[in-house]
N, C-alpha and C positions, 0 to 999 in steps of 0.2 A: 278732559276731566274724568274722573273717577265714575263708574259708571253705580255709585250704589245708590243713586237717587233714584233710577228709572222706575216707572212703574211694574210694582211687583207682578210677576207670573201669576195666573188662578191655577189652583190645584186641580186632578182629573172628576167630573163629575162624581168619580166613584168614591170619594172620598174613603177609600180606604186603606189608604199607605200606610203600614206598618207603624207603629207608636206617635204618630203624626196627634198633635195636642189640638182642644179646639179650639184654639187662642194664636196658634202659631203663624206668624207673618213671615213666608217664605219668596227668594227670590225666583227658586225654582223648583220641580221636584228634585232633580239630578244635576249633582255638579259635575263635571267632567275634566281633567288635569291634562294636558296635549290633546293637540290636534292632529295628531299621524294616524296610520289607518285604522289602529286598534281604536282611539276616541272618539272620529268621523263614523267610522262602521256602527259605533255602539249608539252615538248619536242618533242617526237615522235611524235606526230600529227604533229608540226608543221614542221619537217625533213622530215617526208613523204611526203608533201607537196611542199617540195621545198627551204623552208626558212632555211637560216642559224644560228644556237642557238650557244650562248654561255651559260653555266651555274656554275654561282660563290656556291661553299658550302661550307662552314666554317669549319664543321666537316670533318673527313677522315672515310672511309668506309673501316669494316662494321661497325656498332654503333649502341651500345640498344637504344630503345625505347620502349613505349609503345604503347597500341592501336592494339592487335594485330589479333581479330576477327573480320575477314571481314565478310561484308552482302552480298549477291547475289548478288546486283545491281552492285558492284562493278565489276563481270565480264565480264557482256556486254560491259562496257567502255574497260577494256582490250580488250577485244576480237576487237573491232573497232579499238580501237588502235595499233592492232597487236604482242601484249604482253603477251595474256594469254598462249600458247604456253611453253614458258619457266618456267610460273611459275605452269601450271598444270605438268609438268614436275620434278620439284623441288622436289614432295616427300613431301608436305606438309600435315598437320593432313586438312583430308575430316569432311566439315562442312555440316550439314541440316537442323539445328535449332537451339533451346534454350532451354532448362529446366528452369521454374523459381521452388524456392521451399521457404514455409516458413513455420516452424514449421512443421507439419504433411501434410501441403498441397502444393500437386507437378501440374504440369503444364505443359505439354510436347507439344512444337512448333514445326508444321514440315513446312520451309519455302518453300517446293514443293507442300503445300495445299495453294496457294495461287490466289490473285484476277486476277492476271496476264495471260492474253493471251500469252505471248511470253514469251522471256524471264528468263534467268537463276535462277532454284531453289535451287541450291548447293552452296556452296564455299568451301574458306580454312583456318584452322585457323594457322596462322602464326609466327613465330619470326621474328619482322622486320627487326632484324637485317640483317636479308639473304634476305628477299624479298627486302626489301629495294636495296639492294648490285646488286640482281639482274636487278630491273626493270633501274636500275644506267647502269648494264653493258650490257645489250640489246638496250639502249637510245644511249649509246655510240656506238656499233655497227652499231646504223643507221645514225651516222658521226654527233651525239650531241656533242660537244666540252665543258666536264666535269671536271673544275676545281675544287678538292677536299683543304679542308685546305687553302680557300680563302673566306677573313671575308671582308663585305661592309662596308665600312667608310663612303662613303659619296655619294651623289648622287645627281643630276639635270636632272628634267624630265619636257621634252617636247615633248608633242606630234611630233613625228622624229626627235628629235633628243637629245637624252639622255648619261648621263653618270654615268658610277660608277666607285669610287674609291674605291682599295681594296686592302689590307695587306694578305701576304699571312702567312705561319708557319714560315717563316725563318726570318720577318719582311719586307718582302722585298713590294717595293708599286710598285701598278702601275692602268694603271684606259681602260677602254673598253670602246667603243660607240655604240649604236645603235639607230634604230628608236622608241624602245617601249623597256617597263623591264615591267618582270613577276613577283611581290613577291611570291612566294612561300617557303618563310622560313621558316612557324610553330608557332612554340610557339615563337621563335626569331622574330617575325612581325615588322620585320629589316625597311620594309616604313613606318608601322606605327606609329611606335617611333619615326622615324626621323621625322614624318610632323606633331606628336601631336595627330594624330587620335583614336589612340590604349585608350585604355577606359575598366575599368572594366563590364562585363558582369549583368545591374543591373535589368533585368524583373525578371517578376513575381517567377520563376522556382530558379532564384535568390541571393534572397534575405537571405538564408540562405546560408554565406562563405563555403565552402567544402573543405576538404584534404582528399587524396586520400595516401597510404600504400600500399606498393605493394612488391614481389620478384617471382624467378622464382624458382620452387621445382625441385626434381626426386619426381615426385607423390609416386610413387608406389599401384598406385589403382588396385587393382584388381576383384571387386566382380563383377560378372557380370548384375549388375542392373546398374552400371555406364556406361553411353551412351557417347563413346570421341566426338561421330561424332557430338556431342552439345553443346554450351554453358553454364555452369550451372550459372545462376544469381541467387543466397538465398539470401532471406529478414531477419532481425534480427527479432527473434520473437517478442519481444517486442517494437523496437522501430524503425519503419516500413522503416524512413528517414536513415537511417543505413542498406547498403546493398555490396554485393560482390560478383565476379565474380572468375570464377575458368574455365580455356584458356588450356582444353589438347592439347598439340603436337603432334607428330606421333613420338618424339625417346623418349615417355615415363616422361618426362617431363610437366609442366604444367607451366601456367600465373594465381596467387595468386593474390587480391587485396582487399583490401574494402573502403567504401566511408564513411567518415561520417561529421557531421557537426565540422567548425574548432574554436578553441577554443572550446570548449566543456564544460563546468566547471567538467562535470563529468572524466576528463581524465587529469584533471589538476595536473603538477608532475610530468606525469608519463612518460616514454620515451616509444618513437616510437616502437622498440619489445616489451615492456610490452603491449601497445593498441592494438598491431596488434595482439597479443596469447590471450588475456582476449577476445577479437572481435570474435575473429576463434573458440576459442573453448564455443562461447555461442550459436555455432549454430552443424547443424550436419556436418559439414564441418571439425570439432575437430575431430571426431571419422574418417570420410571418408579421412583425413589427418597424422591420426596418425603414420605412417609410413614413412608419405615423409621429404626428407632432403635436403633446402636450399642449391640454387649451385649460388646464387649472395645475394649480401646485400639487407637489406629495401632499396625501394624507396622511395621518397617524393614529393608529387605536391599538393601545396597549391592555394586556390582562384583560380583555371584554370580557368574558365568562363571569356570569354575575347568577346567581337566585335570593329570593328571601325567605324568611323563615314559613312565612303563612300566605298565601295568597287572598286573605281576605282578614276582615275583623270588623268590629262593631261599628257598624257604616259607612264601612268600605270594603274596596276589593280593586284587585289588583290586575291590569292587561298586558297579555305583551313580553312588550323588554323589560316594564316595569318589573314584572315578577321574575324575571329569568331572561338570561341571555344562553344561545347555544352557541357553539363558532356553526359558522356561518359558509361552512362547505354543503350543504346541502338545501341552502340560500332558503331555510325554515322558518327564517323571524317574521317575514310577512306574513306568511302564513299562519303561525300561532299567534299573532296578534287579532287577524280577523277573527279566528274560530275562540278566541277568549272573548271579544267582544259581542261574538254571535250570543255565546251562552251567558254572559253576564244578562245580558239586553233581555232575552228570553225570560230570565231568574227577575229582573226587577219589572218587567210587563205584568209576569204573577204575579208577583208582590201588591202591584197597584191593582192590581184587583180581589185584591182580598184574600190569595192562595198563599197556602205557608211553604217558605223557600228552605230548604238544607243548602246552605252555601257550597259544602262538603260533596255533597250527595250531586248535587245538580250543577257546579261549577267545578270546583277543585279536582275532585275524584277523576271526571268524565276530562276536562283539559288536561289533567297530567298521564292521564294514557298515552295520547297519541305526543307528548313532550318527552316522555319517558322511551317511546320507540324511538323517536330523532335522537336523541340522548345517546340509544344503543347503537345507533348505528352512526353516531361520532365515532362512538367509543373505538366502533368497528374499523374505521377508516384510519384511526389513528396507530392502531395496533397490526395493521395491516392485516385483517382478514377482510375488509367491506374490498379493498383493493385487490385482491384474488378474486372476489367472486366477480367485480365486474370486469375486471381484464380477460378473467377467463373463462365466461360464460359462453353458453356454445349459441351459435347464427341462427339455429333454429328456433321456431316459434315452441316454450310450454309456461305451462301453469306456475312453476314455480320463478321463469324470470317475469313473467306477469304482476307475482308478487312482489317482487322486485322494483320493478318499476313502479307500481302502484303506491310504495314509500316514497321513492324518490319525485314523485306528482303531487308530494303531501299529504295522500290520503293514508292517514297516520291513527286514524281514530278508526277505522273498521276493523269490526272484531270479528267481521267472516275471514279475513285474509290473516292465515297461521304467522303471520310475520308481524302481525298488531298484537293477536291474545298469546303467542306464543314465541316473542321475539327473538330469546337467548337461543332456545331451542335449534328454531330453522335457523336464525343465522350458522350455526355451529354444524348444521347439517350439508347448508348449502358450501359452508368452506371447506367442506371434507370433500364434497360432488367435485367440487370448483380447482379446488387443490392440486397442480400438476408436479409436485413431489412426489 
């Protein structure tokens, strides 16, 4: 049944949420639109806190996705959040870098050589499907109110006092109140559609459409030059814009993918396993693959590169993939999901206590820093200078491949590291250092 009967949420002792009436019968303070890591992270923060969440998700858990190598950055947000507990728990494959490789030339990342003082240099590389499921059942444990297989219809947002309508699996309708909604949908950017804002992804990094091919193996690797505890990203030897990722697990299994440009003429015909076997085996990933045997279908994601016009609006605001998609070579979306959800959570704890928010100032500004350096340094990889400097960075230990890596860890928001306040710059410096023309 529809769950608009239950007994309404009480508001925070401090009765001071923002235009909140004193008449008004609310289901909760905060509504919240998906439950992936951007909506569970901002959940918990916000339940720790005091406020009461509801959260509508469309899908039923557990359920694939992709995206599933986290950056370091990502565990200090857990860790504040009081999340990472369960999921160093979890038995997940232990992350500490990258490999890139193309043709004969390798490139070994260690994200604990980094620019950071503080600070987590490990992570984990994951199935989201599990992660996902869990950071859902630890949110719930802290009295998150998680409606699974509950799709938004329709919505009206004001600042205190908002509503969503929503159809659950059975058909059944019904609609929720609160003083704010969180979108945190994803790729469903369920506000953005509804108000017009959703918009293809058209900078510079761009301008070339991309499809992404993907499934998950039993690898069966075994030689011991294969590092799990890393990411491997290979570049196509020849055509550099053409590249993919390979996401070991810890039960032996792997995350398969490659990116290339969509429409293709070169690929024209031919179907989706014949481009993904001609792709795999023109690189050494055929021979390091040759044994593994697919345990899901191809996947398919077409044109991902998404933003919206505003990241927030009158009683709302935006997490995630909801407000922006990046490609996903520098496996950033988990990451900018947590760290938008950190500072929203932060921006409405104020709020409910009586402190005046600048969405702009305290959310938008401060998240599109560190989105706008991953941004640059698509740009970078795409136009081939991000790929000079890490091919050809020298073995030695300095300061400036510290900063280096210290992006590629996610830590994308420090503005002591010349590579956050002064992105364009160093990159341009570094490709001149790096440059063996």
């Amino acid at each position: 049944m529809p769950r608009n009967d239950v007994p309404h949420h009480q508001m925070p002792d401090s009765q001071n949420t923002a235009n909140r009436t004193a008449d008004a019968h609310y289901d909760c303070d905060i509504a919240i639109i998906g439950a992936g890591p951007s909506g569970t992270v901002a959940a918990k923060f916000l339940r720790d806190a005091g406020l009461s969440v509801i959260v509508l998700e469309t899908q039923t858990f557990p359920r694939f996705v992709i995206g599933e190598s986290l950056l370091p950055q990502c565990m200090n947000v857990l860790e504040r959040a009081g999340l990472l507990g369960a999921i160093q728990d979890a038995g997940f494959q232990y992350k500490n870098g990258a490999v890139f490789a193309r043709g004969a030339q390798h490139q070994s990342i260690d994200f604990r050589e980094n620019f950071e003082d503080t600070g987590w240099g490990t992570t984990f590389q994951v199935q989201r499907s599990r992660f996902d499921q869990i950071l859902a059942q630890e949110t719930q444990n802290a009295g998150a109110d998680i409606r699974f297989g509950h799709k938004v219809t329709h919505a009206v947002l004001r600042d205190g006092d908002c509503t969503l309508d929503f159809e659950n699996e059975a058909g059944e309708t019904g609609q929720i109140r609160s003083t704010f909604v969180i979108d945190a949908s994803g790729y469903g950017r369920v506000l953005p559609r509804m108000l017009g804002t959703a918009k293809p992804d058209d900078g510079p990094g761009q301008s070339i459409k991309r499809r992404a091919v993907f499934t998950h193996m039993r690898d069966h690797i075994s030689g011991p030059s294969y590092d799990r505890e890393k990411i491997l990203i290979t570049v196509h030897p020849v055509r550099s814009e053409i590249w993919y990722w390979l996401i070991p697990f810890s039960d032996g299994t792997a995350s398969v993918g490659v990116i290339y440009p969509d429409q293709d003429p070169e690929f024209d015909g031919l179907d989706d396993q014949t481009i993904f076997d001609r792709l795999i085996n023109d690189t050494h990933l055929g021979s390091l693959l040759a044994d593994a045997d697919p345990i899901r279908p191809l996947g398919t994601i077409a044109g991902y590169g998404a933003q919206s016009d505003t990241l927030h609006g009158d009683g709302y605001v935006l997490l995630g993939n909801s407000a922006g998609f990046l490609d996903p070579v520098f496996s950033s979306g988990v990451t900018i999901a947590m760290q938008s959800a950190e500072l929203a959570a932060t921006a409405l704890i104020a709020r409910s206590n009586g402190q005046p928010v600048d969405w702009n100032a305290d959310y938008a500004i401060p998240l599109n820093k560190g989105v706008e350096t991953f941004r640059a340094y698509v740009d970078a990889w795409y136009d081939g200078r991000l790929q000079t400097i890490i091919f050809n960075q020298p073995d030695e230990d300095n300061k400036l491949k510290r900063m280096v890596v210290s992006i590629l860890a996610g830590y994308a928001w420090n503005l002591e590291n010349p590579l956050v306040s002064k992105t364009d710059r160093y990159l341009e410096m570094l490709h001149d250092l790096c440059d063996p023309s």
